[in-house]
C-alpha positions in Angstrom: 14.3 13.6 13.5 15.1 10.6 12.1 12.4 9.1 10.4 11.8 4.7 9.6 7.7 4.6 9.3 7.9 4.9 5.2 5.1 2.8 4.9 3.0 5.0 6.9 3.6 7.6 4.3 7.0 8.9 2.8 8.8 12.4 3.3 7.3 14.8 0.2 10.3 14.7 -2.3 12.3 17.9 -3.4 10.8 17.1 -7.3 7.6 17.1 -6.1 7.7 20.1 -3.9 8.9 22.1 -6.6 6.4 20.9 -9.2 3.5 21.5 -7.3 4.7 25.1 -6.4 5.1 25.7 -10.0 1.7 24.5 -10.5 0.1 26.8 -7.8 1.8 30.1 -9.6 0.6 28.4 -13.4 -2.6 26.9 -12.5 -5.7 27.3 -11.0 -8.8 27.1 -12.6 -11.8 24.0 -12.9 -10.5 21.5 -15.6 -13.9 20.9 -16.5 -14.2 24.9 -17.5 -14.4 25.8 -21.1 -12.2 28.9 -21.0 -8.7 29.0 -21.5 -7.5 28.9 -17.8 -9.5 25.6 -17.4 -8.6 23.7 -20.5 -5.1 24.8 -19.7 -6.1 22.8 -16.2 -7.5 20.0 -18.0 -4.0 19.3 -19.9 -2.2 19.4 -17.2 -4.6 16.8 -15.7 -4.2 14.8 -18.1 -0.4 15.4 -18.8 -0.2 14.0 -15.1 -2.6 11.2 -15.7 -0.1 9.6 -18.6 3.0 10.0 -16.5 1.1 7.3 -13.8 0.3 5.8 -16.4 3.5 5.6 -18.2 5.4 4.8 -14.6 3.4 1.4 -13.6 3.5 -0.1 -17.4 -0.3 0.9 -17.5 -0.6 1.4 -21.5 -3.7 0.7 -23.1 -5.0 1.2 -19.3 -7.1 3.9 -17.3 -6.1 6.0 -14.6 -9.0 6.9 -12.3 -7.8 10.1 -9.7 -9.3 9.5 -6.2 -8.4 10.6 -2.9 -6.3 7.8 -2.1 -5.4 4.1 -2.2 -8.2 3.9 0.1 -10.9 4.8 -2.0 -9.4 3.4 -5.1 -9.9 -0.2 -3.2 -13.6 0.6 -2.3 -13.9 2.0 -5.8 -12.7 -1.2 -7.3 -14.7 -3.7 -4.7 -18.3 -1.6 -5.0 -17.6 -1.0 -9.3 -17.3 -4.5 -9.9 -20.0 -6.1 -7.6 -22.6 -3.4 -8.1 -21.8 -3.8 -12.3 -21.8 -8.0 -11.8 -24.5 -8.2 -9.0 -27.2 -7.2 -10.9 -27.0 -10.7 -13.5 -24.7 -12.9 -10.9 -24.7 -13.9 -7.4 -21.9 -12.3 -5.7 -18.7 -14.1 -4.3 -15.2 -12.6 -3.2 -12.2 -14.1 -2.4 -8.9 -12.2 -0.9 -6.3 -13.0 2.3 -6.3 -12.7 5.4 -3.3 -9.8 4.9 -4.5 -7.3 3.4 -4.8 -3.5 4.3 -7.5 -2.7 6.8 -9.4 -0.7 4.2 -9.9 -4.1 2.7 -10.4 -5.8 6.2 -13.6 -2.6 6.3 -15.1 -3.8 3.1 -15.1 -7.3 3.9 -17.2 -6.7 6.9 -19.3 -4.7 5.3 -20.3 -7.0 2.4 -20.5 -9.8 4.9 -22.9 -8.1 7.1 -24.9 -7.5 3.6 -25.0 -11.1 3.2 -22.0 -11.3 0.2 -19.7 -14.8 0.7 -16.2 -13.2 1.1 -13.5 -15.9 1.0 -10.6 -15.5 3.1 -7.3 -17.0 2.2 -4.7 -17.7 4.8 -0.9 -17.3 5.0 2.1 -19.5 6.5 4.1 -17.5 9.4 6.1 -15.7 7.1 2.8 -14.0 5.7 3.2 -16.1 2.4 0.0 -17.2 0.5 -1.6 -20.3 0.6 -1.6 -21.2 -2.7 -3.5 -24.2 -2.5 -6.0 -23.1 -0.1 -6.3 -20.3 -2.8 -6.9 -22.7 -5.7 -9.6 -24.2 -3.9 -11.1 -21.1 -3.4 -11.5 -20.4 -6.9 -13.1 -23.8 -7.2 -16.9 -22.3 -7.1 -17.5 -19.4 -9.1 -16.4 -16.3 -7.9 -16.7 -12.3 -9.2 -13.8 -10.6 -7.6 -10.1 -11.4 -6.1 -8.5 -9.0 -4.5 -4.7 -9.7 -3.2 -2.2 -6.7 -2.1 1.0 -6.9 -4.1 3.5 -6.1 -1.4 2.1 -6.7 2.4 2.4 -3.4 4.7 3.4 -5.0 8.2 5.9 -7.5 6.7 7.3 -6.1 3.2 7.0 -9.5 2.0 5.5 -9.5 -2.0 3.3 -11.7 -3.8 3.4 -13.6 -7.2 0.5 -11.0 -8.8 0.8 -12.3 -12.2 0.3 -16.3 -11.2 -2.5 -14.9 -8.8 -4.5 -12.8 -11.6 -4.0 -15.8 -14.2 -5.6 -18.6 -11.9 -8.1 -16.2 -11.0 -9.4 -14.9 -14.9 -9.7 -18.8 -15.4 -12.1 -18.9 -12.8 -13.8 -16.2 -14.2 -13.2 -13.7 -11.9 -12.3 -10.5 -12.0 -8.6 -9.4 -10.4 -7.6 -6.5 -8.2 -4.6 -5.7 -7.1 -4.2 -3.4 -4.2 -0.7 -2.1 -5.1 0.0 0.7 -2.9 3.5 -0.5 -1.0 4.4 -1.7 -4.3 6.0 1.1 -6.7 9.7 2.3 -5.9 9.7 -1.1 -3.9 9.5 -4.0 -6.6 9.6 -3.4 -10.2 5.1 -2.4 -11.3 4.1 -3.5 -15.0 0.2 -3.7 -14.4 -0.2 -5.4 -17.8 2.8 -8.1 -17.7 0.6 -8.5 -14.1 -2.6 -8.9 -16.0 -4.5 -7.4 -13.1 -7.5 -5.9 -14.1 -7.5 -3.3 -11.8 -5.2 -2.1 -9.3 -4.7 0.9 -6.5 -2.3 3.6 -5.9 -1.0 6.2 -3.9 1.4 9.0 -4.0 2.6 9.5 -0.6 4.0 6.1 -0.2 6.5 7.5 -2.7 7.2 11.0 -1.8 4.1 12.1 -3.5 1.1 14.1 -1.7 -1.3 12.9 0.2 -4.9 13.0 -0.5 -4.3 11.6 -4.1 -4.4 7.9 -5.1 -5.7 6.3 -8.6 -7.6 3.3 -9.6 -5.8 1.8 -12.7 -8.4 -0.1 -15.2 -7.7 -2.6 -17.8 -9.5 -1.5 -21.3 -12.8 -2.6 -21.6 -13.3 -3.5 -17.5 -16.6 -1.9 -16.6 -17.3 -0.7 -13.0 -20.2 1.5 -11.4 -18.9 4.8 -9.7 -18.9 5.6 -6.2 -20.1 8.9 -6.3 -21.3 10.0 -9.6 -20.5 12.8 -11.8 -19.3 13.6 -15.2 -15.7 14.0 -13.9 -13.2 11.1 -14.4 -14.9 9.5 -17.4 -18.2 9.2 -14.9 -16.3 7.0 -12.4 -15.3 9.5 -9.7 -17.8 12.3 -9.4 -16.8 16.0 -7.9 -13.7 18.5 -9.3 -10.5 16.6 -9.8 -7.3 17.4 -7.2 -5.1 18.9 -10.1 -2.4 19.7 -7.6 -2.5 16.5 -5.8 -2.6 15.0 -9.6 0.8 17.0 -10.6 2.2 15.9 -7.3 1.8 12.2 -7.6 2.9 12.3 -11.1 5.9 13.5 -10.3 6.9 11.3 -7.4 5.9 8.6 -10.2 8.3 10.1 -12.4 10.9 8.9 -9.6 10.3 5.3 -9.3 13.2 3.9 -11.2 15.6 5.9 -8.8 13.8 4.7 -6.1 13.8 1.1 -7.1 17.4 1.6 -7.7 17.9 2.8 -4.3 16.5 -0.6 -3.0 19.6 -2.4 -2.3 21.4 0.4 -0.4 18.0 0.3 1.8 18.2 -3.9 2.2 22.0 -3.8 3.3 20.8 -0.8 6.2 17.9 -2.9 7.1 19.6 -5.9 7.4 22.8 -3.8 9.4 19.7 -2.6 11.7 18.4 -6.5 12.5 22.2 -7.2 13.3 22.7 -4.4 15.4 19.5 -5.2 17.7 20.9 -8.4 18.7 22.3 -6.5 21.6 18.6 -5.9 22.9 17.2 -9.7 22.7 14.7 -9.3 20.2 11.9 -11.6 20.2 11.9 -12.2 17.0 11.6 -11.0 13.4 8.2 -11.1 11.9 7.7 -12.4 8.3 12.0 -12.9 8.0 11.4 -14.4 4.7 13.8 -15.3 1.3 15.2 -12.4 -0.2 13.6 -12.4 -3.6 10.1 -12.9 -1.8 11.1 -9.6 -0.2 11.4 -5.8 -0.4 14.1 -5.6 1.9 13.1 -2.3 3.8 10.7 -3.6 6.0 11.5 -5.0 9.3 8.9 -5.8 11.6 10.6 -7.0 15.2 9.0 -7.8 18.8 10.6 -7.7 21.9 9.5 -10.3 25.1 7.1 -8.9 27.5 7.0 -4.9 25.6 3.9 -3.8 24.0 4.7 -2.5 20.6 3.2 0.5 21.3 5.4 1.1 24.5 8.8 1.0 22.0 6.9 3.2 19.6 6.5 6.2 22.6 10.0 5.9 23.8 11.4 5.9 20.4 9.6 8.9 19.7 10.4 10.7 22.5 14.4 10.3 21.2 12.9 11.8 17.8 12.8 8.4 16.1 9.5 7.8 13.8 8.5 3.8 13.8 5.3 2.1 14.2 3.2 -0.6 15.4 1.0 -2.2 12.6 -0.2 -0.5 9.9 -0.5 3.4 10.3 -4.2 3.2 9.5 -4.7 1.0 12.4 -3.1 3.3 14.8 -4.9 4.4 17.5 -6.5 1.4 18.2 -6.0 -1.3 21.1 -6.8 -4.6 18.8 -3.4 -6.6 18.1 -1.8 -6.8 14.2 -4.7 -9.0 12.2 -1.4 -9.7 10.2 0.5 -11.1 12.4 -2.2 -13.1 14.2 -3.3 -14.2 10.9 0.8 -15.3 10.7 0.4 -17.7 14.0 1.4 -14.9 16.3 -0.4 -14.9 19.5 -2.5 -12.2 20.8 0.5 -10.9 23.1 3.5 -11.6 20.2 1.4 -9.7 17.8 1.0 -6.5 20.2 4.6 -6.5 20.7 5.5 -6.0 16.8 6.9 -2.4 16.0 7.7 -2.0 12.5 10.9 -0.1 10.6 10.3 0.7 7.5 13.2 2.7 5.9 12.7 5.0 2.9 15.1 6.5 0.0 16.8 9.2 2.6 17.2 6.9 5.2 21.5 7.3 5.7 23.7 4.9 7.3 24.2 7.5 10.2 20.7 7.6 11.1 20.9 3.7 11.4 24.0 4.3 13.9 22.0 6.4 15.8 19.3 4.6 16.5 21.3 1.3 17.3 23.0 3.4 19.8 19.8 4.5 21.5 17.6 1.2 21.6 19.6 -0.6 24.3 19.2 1.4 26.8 15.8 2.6 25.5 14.5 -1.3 25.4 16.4 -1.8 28.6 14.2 1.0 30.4 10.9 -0.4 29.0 11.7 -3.6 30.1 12.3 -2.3 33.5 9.0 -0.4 33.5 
């Protein structure tokens, strides 16, 4: 199998496999139990917790365990409306990019009457940066802006963003899933005030993410419960916790792997000349970019159609982002790019990841032409 959908989620790293099977034969008990088997839980919950910490330049910070990046974003939307709502009338402003799970919450608060701003992008999926300023013109409690964009790999300029934001007076989130082992994370040179993770973007488990909170930023809880200094109610995942802190432990060498991955993704684009792409979505300037992502349609093929066949020749890609799968509706990214309806069904996404080998890149350059060829024909 050879596997290019690493935004989806990442292959579970040989670190990580073997520190949560040490875990299962060391720990086991409630970290909230008294007893020596739980407080021996407890420190290594909160071992793991300073190792997140530690990895994304977090200091002075707090890491909230959840269940993913998911429910960190709707932890950090609902915390900071529900604590601001009660004195303030509530305003949100974010793009028109950002992960479905925030595309869910905008509808949400919309259909609850909440004015949700939405900011749009230039074709290569780059912020409008004046259309944002004068969003922030009337008063506002929340912005929320993804660091690194899922469909496109294309990152954004967090720290300018959070700055013009705070002297609004708003409050900042960053959803930064995509963005460790990708671009270099210092939540506090970012001056975010809060921001979401997730392990299995980065050969971590999945079913574990974190909220990250600046000191003093106060939020309601979710679900409530004495667990997770009161902000995430029910028994913490201690072996999801142990697992994503040590895939965190492995950013740098995945950061440093970036380059290798660039030059393969940029030998892949090349090499599918030979089929007559369409066109590259969100192609844009090198330092704006991760450099694994690339996100290509071909004329007259649904994306979904290139998906199947590539799959059948044991070759993992996707169309859109994973959490979208399954549905019929075209990219909202690329649409919200310029695409047209029919451009932005035909986008399948390669996304490569720190195993990805230049003879699995040969291989699937040798399939596509013929593979496209057949679809085409079909």
């Amino acid at each position: 199998m050879i596997y290019l959908d690493a935004n989806a989620t990442t292959p579970l790293s040989q670190h990580v496999k073997e520190a949560m099977t040490a875990a299962m034969a060391q720990v086991f008990a409630n970290p909230s139990s008294l007893h020596a088997p739980g407080q021996m839980a407890r420190a290594h919950l909160e071992q793991a917790r300073a190792r997140v910490l530690n990895a994304v330049g977090g200091a002075g910070g707090k890491i909230v365990f959840t269940s993913g990046a998911t429910e960190a974003n709707a932890l950090a939307w609902h915390g900071v409306i529900t604590e601001r709502r009660v004195k303030h009338a509530v305003r949100v402003v974010t793009s028109a990019v950002e992960h479905p799970s925030i595309g869910e919450l905008v509808k949400k608060l919309r259909v609850g009457g909440v004015e949700v701003v939405v900011v749009p992008v230039d074709r290569q999926g780059r912020l409008n940066l004046t259309a944002y300023a004068e969003a922030l013109r009337e008063p506002t409690t929340l912005v929320s802006i993804l660091a690194v964009q899922n469909e496109l790999g294309g990152h954004y300029p967090i720290g300018e963003l959070a700055r013009m934001a705070h002297a609004a007076g708003a409050v900042f989130h960053c959803d930064a899933t995509q963005a460790p082992g990708r671009i270099a994370v210092d939540l506090n040179a970012w001056d975010v005030d809060l921001a979401s993770l997730s392990a299995h973007k980065v050969g971590g488990p999945p079913g574990i993410g974190a909220l990250w909170l600046r000191r003093g930023q106060q939020i309601q809880p979710l679900v409530a419960g004495h667990q997770e200094d009161g902000l995430r109610g029910g028994t913490e995942n201690l072996l999801g916790a142990i697992g994503m802190a040590a895939a965190f432990d492995e950013l740098a060498e995945r950061l440093a792997a970036m380059p290798r991955l660039r030059a393969l993704r940029d030998r892949l684009w090349q090499g599918m000349q030979a089929t007559e792409p369409l066109g590259r979505h969100g192609d844009v300037l090198a330092e704006e970019e991760t450099g694994h992502v690339l996100n290509v349609a071909w004329s007259g093929i649904d994306g979904a159609r290139v998906v199947r066949a590539l799959d059948l020749e044991n070759i993992c890609v996707s169309a859109g982002a994973a959490c979208a799968s399954g549905t019929h509706e075209p990219s909202h990214v690329l649409v919200a790019c310029g695409q047209s309806v029919a451009q932005a069904r035909a986008g399948v996404r390669f996304s490569l990841h720190s195993g990805t080998t230049e003879a699995e890149i040969a291989a699937v350059l040798r399939v596509l032409p013929g593979l496209i060829a057949r679809c085409r024909a079909s």
